[in-house]
C-alpha positions as CSV (number, residue, x, y, z in Angstrom):
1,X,25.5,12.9,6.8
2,X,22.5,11.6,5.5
3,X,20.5,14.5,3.5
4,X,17.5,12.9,3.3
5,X,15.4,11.7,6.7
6,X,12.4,11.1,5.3
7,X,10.7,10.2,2.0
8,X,6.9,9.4,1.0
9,X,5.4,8.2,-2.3
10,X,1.6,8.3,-2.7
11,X,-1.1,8.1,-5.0
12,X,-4.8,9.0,-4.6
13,X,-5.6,5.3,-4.4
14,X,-3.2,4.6,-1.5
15,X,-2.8,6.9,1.7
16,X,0.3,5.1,2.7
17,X,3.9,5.3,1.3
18,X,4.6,2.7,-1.8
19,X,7.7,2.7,-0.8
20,X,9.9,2.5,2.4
21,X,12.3,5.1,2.4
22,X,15.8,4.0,4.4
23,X,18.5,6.8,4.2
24,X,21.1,4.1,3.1
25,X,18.5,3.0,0.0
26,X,18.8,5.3,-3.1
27,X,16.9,3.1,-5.6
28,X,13.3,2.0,-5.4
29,X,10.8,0.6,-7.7
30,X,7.0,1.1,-6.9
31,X,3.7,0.1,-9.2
32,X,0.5,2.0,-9.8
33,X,-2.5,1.6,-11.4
34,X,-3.7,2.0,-14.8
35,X,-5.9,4.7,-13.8
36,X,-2.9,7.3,-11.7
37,X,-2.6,10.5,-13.2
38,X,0.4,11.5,-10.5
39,X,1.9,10.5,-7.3
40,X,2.9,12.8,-4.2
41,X,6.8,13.0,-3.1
42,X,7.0,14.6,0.5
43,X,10.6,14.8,2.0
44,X,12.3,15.6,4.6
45,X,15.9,16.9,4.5
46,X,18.8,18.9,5.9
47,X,18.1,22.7,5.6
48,X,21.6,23.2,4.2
49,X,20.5,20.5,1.4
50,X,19.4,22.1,-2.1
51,X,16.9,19.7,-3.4
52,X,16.0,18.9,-7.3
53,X,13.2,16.6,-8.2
54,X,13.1,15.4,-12.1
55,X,11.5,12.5,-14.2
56,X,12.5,11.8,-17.5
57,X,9.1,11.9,-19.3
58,X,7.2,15.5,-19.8
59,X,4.1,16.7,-17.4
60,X,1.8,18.9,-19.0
61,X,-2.1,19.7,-19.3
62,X,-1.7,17.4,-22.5
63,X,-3.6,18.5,-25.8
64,X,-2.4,22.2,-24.6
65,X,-0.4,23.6,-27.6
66,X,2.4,25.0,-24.7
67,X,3.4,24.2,-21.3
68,X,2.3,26.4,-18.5
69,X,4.4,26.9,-15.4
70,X,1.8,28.3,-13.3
71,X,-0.4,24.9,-13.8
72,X,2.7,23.2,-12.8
73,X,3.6,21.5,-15.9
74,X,7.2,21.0,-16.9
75,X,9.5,19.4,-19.4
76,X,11.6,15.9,-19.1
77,X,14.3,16.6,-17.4
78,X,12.7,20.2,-16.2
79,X,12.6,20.1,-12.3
80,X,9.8,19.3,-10.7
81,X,7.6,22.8,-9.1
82,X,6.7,22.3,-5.5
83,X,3.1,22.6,-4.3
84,X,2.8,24.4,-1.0
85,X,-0.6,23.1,-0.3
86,X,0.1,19.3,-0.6
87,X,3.5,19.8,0.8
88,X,5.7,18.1,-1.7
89,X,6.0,17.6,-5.3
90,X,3.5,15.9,-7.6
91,X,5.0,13.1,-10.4
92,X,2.6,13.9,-13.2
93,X,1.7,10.9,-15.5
94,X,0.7,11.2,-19.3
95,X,-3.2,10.5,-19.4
96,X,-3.6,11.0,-23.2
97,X,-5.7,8.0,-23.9
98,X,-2.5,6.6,-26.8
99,X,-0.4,6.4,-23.5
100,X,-3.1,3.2,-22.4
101,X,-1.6,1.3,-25.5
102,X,1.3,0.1,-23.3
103,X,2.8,0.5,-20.1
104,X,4.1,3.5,-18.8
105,X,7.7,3.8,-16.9
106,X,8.9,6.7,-15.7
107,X,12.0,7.6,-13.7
108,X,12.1,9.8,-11.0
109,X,15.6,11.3,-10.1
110,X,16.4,13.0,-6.9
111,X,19.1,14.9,-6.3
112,X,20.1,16.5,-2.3
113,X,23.3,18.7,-3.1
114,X,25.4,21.1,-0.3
115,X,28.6,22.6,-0.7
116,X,30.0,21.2,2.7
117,X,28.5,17.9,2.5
118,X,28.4,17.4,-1.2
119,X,25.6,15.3,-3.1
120,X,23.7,12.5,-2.9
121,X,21.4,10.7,-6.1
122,X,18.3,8.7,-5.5
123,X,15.7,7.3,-8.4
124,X,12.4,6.2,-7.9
125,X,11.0,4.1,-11.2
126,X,7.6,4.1,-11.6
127,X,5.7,1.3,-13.4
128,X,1.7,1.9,-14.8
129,X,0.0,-0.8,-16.0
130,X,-1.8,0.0,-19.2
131,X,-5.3,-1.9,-18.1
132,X,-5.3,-3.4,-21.1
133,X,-5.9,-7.0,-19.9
134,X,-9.0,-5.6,-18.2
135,X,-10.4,-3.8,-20.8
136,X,-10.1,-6.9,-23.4
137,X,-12.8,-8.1,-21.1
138,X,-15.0,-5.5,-22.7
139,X,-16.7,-5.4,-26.2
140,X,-17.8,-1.9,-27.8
141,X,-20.9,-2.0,-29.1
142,X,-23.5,1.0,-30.2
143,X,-27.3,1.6,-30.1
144,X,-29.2,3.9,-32.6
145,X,-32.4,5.8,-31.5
146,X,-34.3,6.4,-34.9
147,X,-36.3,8.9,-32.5
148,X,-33.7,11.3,-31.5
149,X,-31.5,9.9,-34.2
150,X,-28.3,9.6,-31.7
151,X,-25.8,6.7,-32.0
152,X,-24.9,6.0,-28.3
153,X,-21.2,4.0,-28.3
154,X,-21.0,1.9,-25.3
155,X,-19.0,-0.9,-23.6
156,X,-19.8,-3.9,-22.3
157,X,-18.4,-6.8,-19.9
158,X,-20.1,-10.0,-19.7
159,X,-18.6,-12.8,-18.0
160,X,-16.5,-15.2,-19.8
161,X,-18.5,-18.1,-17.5
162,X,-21.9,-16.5,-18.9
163,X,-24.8,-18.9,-18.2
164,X,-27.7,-18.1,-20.1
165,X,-29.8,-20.2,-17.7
166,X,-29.0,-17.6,-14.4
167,X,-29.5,-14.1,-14.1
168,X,-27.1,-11.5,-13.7
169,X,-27.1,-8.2,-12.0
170,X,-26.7,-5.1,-13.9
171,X,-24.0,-2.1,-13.6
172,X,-24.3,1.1,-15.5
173,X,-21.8,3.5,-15.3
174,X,-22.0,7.4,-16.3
175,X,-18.6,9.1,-17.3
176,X,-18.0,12.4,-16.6
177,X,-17.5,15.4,-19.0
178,X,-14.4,15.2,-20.2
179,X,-15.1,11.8,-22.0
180,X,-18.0,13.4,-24.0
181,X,-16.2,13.9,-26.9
182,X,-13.3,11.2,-26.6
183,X,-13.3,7.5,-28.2
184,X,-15.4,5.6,-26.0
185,X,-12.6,3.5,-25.3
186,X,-11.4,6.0,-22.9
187,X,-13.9,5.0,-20.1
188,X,-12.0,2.1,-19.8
189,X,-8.9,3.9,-19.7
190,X,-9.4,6.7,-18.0
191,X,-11.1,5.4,-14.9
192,X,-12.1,2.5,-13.0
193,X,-15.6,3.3,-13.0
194,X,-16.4,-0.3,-15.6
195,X,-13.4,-1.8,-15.4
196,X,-13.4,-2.3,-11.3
197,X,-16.8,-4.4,-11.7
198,X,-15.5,-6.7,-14.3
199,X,-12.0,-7.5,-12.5
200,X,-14.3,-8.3,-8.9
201,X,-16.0,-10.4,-11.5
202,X,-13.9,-12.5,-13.4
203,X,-12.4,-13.2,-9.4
204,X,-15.3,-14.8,-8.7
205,X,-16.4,-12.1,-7.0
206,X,-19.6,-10.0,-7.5
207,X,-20.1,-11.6,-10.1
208,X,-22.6,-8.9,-13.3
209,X,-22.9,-7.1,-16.2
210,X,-21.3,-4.0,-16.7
211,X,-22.7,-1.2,-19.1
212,X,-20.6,1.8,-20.1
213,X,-22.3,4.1,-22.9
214,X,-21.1,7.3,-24.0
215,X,-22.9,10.5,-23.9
216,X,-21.8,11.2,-27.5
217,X,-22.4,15.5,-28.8
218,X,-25.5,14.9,-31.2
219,X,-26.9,18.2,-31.2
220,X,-23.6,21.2,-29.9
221,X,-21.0,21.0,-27.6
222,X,-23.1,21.5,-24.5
223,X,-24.7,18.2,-24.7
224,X,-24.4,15.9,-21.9
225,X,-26.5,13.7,-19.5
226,X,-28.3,16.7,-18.4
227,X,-28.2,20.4,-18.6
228,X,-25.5,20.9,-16.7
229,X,-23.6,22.1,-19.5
230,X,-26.3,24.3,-20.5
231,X,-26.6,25.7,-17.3
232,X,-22.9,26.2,-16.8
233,X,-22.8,28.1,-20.5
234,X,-26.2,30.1,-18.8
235,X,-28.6,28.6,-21.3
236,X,-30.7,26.7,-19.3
237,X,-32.2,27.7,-15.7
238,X,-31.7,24.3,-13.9
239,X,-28.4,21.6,-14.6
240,X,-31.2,18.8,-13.7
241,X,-33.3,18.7,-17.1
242,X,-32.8,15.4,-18.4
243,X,-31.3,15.6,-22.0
244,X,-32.6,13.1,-25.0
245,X,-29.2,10.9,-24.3
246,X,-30.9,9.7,-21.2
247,X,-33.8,8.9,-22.8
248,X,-31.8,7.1,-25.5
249,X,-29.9,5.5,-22.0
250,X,-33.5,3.8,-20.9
251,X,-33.8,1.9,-24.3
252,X,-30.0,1.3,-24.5
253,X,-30.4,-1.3,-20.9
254,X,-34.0,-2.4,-22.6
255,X,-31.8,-4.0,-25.4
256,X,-29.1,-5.4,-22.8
257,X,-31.9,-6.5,-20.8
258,X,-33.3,-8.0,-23.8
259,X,-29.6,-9.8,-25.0
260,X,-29.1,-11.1,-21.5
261,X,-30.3,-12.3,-18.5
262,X,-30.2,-9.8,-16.1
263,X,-31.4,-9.2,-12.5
264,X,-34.1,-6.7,-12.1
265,X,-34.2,-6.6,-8.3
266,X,-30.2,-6.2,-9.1
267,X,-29.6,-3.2,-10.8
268,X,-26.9,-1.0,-10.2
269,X,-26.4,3.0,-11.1
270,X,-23.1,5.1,-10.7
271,X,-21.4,8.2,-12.3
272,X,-19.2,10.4,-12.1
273,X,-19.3,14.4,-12.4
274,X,-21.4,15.4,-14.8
275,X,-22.2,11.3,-14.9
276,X,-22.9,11.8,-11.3
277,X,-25.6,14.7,-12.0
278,X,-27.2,12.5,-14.7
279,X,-27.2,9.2,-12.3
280,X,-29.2,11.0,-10.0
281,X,-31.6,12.5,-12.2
282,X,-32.0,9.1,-14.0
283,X,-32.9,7.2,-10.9
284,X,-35.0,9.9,-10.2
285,X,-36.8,9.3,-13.9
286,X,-37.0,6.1,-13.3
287,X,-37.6,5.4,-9.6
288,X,-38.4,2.0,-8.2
289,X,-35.2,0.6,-10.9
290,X,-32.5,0.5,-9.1
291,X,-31.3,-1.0,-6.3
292,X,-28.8,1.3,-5.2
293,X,-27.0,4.2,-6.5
294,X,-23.6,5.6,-6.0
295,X,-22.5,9.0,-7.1
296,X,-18.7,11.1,-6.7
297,X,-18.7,14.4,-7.3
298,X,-22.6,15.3,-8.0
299,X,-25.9,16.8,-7.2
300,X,-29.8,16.1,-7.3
301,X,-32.5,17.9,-8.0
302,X,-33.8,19.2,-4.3
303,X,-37.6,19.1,-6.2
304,X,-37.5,15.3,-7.3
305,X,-35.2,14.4,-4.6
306,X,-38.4,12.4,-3.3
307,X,-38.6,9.8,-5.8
308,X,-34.9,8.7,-4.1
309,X,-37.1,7.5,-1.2
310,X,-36.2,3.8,-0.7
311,X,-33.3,4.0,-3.5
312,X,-30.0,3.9,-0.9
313,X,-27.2,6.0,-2.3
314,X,-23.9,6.1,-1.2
315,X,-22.8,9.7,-2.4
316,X,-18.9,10.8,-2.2
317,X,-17.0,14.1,-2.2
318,X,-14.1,15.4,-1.6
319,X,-13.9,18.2,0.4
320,X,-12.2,20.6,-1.6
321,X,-13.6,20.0,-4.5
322,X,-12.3,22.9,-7.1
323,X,-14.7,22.2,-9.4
324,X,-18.5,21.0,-8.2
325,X,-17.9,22.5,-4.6
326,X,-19.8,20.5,-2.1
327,X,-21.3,23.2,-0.1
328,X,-23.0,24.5,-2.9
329,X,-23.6,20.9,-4.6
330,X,-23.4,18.5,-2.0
331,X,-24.9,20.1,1.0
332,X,-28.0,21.3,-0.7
333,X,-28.9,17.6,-1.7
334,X,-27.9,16.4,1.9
335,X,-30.3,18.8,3.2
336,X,-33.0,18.1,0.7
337,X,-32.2,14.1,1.2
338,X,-33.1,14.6,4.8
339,X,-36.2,16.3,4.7
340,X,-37.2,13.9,1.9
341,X,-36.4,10.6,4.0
342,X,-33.9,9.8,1.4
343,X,-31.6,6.6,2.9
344,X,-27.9,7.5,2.0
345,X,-24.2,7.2,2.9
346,X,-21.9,9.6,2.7
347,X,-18.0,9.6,2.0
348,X,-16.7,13.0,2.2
349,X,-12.6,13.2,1.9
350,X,-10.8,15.8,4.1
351,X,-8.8,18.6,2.1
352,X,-5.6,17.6,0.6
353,X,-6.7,13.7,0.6
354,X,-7.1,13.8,-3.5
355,X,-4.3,15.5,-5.2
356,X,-4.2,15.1,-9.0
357,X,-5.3,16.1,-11.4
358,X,-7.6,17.9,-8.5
359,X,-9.5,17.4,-5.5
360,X,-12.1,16.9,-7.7
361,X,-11.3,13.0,-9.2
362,X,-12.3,11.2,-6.0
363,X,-13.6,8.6,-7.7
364,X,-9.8,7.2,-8.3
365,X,-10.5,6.8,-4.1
366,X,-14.6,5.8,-4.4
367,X,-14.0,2.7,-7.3
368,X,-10.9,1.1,-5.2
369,X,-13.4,1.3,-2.2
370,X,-14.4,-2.5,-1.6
371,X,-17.0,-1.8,1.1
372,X,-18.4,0.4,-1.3
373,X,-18.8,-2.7,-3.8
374,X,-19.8,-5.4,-1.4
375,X,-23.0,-2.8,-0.1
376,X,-23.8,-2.4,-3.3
377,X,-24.1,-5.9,-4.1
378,X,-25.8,-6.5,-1.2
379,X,-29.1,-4.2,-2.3
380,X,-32.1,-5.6,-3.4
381,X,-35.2,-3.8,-4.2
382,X,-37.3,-4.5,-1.6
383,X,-41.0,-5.7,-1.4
384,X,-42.7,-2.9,-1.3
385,X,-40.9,-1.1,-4.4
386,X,-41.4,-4.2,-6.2
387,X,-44.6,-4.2,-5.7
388,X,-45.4,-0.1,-6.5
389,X,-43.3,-0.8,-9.6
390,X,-45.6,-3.9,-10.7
391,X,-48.5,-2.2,-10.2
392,X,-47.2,0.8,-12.2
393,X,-47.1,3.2,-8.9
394,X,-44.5,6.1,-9.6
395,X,-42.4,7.3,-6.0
396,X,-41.9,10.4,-5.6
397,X,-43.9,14.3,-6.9
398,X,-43.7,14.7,-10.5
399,X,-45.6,17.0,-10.6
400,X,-42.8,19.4,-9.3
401,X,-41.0,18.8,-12.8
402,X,-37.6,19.6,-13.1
403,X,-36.8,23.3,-12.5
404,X,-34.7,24.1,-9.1
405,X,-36.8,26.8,-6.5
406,X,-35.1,30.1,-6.5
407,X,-32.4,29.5,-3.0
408,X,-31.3,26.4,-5.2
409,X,-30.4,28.0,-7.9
410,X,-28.6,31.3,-6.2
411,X,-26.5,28.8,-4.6
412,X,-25.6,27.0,-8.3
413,X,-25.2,30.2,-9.8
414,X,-22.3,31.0,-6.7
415,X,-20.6,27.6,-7.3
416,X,-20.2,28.4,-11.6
417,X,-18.8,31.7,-10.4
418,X,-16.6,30.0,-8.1
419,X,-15.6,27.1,-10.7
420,X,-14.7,29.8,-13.2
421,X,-12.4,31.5,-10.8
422,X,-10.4,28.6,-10.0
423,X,-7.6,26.8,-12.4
424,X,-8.5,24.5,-15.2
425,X,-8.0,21.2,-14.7
């Protein structure tokens, strides 16, 4: 008797199974990229079968002092909890940013055991690729604004065929909050969010400039693109008040725009999170920039949504987001994009489609997406924005400045309180 009928293996990346399960196979290899935080093992098995998952490396909400069960964390050689909601057991991967230095391997170990049928022993070996290839692609640089006196750490990817005699479009990519305080090298390790551009590039492929900087604490630890923090930590009444780093931001591209030759009818904005919140409230500063914009995870200001008008945006979202919960992020913008005129596309991911670390990384989905890229390389600004831009003509009210109308902010103030409730990711 064959314990085991069926067996699935899947990453946030990929919906379908990196591996084929055959009852008679008990060994499999499978490769994921440098940016998986965890894979998804579903089964199906005799009911008289006792089942124990295992890997040999530990899984744990690392930089915690202990373990904590009810997060799901265990120890090498600790079985594996099972998560009702996904329906099967998620292979956590170490995401501390040393682990990038090399490859990761980790073996999973499977175990179906029944007194009248005995055992049977199946491994899965998993294989990460550190990135690091890609990211040598980059070089870390770092602007200082004497105004606001804040160093801002960035990468940057130029292609190795640079021609200084064509121009280039431009990427700039926002990170999220957890890479505030981190080495800036983590926003090439921890996401695809640079490192996706420069690999479509060096292919011959969409072929740019990529800009990474880091929204590095200058003044406490509630410093980010915007207020969000502040409004989170209930010192600020709106998350959309642009904070100095921005600022510091707009004359960061002025020097890459002054080092290279870049596109101005090709510029490119995206973030993620809190990176998401501060790309559109940038674009918004600075309407009649960029080209297109695409956001996961984030919100706009419903009261400058108008300056959006003739910016597309692609904005994504997972359903179940834990964290910035779309129907009291999300929806609000939709609605206020709407009434505004504002052209966008929307990727939304049904429940239980991102996994790990939460519902709330989508991006790992929105990066990997390459109708995503190829529309965004396919925006120009277009004649008329060109043309309000030249002639120095803002788009949008701003006179409406930056603070959110009371219905706004009852709904933020609901999705904190719901944040807080849920587990920390």
């Amino acid at each position: 008797m064959d314990p085991i009928s069926s067996m699935t293996f899947t990453i946030n990346a990929k919906p379908d199974s990196l591996l084929k399960f055959r009852p008679d196979k008990k060994k499999y290899e499978v490769e994921v990229p440098a940016d998986c935080f965890g894979a998804l093992l579903k089964l199906e098995y005799e009911p008289e079968f006792y089942i124990s998952i295992r890997a040999d490396k530990d899984a744990g909400r690392f930089g915690f002092p202990e373990l904590d069960p009810e997060m799901g964390d265990y120890i090498a050689g600790g079985e594996i909890p099972y998560y009702e909601y996904y329906g099967g057991y998620i292979v956590r991967l170490d995401k501390r940013e040393a682990c990038f230095d090399q490859d990761l391997d980790v073996l999973i170990t499977i175990d179906a055991g029944s007194s009248e049928h005995g055992s049977d022993h199946y491994e899965i070996r998993l294989h990460r690729d550190s990135g690091a290839e890609t990211r040598a692609l980059f070089s870390e640089g770092s602007f200082y604004d004497e105004e606001y006196e804040i160093n801002m750490p960035y990468e940057l990817y130029v292609p190795t065929k640079y021609n200084p005699k064509k121009k280039y479009p431009l990427v700039v990519g926002l990170h999220g909050t957890g890479e505030v305080q981190e080495p800036v090298s983590a926003i090439l390790k921890k996401m695809d969010m640079a490192t996706v551009w420069a690999e479509d590039s060096e292919n011959g492929e969409n072929e740019c400039i990529v800009l990474a900087p880091q929204c590095t604490v200058r003044y406490d630890e509630e410093d980010n693109w915007t207020t969000l923090s502040q409004f989170i930590a209930g010192h600020s009444n709106s998350p959309f008040w642009p904070m100095p780093q921005l600022t510091v931001l707009w004359r960061l591209i002025g020097h890459i725009r002054d080092e290279y030759k870049i596109d101005s009818d090709r510029m490119y904005l995206t973030g993620v999170s809190s990176g998401a919140f501060g790309a559109l409230v940038f674009a918004t500063e600075h309407p009649d920039t960029f080209a297109a914009v695409v956001t996961a995870c984030g919100a706009a200001n419903p009261e400058r949504i108008k300056a959006l008008k003739g910016t597309p945006v692609w904005l994504f979202h997972s359903s179940d987001d834990p964290l910035i919960v779309p129907s009291y992020t999300l929806d609000p913008t939709l609605a206020a994009m709407d009434k505004a005129g504002v052209s966008y596309k929307l990727t939304r991911y049904e429940k239980g489609r991102v996994f790990w670390q939460s519902a709330h990384f989508c991006w790992e989905l929105m990066y990997k997406d390459k109708k995503m890229r190829k529309w965004l390389f396919s925006q120009k600004l277009g004649a008329i924005k060109k043309l309000k831009k030249k002639a120095g003509i803002p788009a949008g009210d701003r006179k409406s400045g930056q603070a959110i109308n009371d219905e706004i902010n009852d709904i933020a103030a609901k999705a904190i309180a719901n944040a807080k409730d849920t587990d920390k990711y």
